[in-house]
C-alpha positions as CSV (number, residue, x, y, z in Angstrom):
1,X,0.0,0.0,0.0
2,X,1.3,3.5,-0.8
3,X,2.2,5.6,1.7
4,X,-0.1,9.0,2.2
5,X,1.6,12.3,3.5
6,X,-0.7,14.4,4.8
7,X,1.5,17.6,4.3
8,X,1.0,17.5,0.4
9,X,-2.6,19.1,-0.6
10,X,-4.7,17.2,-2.8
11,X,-4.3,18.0,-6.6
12,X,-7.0,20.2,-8.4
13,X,-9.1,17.7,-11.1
14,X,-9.7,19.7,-14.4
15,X,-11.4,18.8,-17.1
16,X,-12.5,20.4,-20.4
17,X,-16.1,21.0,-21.5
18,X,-17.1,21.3,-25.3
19,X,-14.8,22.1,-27.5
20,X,-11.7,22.8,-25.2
21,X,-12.4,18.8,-24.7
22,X,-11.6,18.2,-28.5
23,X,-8.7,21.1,-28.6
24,X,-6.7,19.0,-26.1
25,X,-7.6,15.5,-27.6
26,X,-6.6,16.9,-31.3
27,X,-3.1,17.9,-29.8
28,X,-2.8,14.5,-28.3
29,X,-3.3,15.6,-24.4
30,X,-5.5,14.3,-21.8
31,X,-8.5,16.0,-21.4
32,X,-8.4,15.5,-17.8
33,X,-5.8,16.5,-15.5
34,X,-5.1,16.6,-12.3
35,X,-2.7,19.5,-10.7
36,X,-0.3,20.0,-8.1
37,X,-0.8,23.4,-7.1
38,X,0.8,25.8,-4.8
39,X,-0.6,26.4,-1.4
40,X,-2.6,29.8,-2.3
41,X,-3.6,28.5,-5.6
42,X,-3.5,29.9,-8.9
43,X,-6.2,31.6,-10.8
44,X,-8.5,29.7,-13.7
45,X,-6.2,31.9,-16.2
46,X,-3.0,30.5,-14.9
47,X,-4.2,27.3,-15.1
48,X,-5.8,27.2,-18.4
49,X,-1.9,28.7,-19.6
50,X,-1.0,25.7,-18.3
51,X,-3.0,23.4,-19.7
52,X,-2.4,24.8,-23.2
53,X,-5.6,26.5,-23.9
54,X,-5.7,30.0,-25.2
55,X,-7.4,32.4,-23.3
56,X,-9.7,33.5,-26.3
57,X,-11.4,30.1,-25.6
58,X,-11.7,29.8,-22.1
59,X,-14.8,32.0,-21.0
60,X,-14.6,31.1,-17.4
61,X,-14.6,27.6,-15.0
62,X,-17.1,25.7,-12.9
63,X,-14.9,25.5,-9.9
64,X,-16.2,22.7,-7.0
65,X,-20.1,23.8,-8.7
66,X,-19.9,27.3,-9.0
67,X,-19.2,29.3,-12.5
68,X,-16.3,31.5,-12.1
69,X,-14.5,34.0,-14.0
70,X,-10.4,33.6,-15.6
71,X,-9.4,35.8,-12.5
72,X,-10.8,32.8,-9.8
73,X,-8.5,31.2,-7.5
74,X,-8.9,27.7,-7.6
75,X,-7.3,25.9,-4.7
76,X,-5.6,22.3,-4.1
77,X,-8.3,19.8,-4.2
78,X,-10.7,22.3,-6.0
79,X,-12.6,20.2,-9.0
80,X,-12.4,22.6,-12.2
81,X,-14.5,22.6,-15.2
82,X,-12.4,24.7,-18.2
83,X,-15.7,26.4,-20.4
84,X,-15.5,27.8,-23.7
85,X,-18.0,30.2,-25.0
86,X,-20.8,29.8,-26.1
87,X,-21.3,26.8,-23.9
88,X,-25.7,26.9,-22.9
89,X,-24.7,26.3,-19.6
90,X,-22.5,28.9,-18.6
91,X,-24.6,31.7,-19.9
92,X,-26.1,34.2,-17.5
93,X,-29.8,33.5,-18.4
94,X,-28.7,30.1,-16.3
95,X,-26.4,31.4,-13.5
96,X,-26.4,34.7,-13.9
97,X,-23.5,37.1,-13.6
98,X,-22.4,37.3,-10.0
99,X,-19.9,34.6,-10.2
100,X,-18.2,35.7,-13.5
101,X,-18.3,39.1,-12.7
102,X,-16.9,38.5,-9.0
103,X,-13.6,36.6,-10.3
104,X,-13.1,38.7,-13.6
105,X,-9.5,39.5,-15.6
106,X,-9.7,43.0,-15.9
């Protein structure tokens, strides 16, 4: 059985939705991915860097549930969702703008 330290944080599990899904599986990466971050976390624009995704189609995160904006801090552990535009889901009329808003890049 492996040894677990409980000093190291639980890695951050993101995944792509839509067609950020495809633009990592066309390049030949994973589509999920779990990442070691540091203690304060990073924000939803650092990570999609990261991951490879342009910012131009990355129009915010469902981080642990809630729809955040690029400027979000998602935290060891967190479970992220990378959105695109244009995905039904993310659009105010569902959620509204208070999350997006709250968290954005200016």
């Amino acid at each position: 059985m492996a040894s677990h330290d409980p000093h190291r944080a639980a890695p951050a599990t993101v995944r792509m939705l839509a067609f950020l899904h495809t633009h990592r599986r066309e390049r030949g990466l994973p589509t999920t991915v779990a990442l070691e971050l540091p203690a304060p976390g990073a924000s939803v624009a650092d990570l999609a860097r990261t991951l490879e995704l342009p910012l131009d189609l990355v129009e915010g995160a469902f981080v642990n549930g809630e729809l955040v904006g690029l400027g979000a801090t998602v935290r060891p552990g967190d479970r992220v969702a990378m959105v695109p535009p244009g995905t039904p889901a993310s659009h105010p009329a569902f959620f509204g703008r208070r999350g997006i808003e709250a968290h954005a890049v200016i």
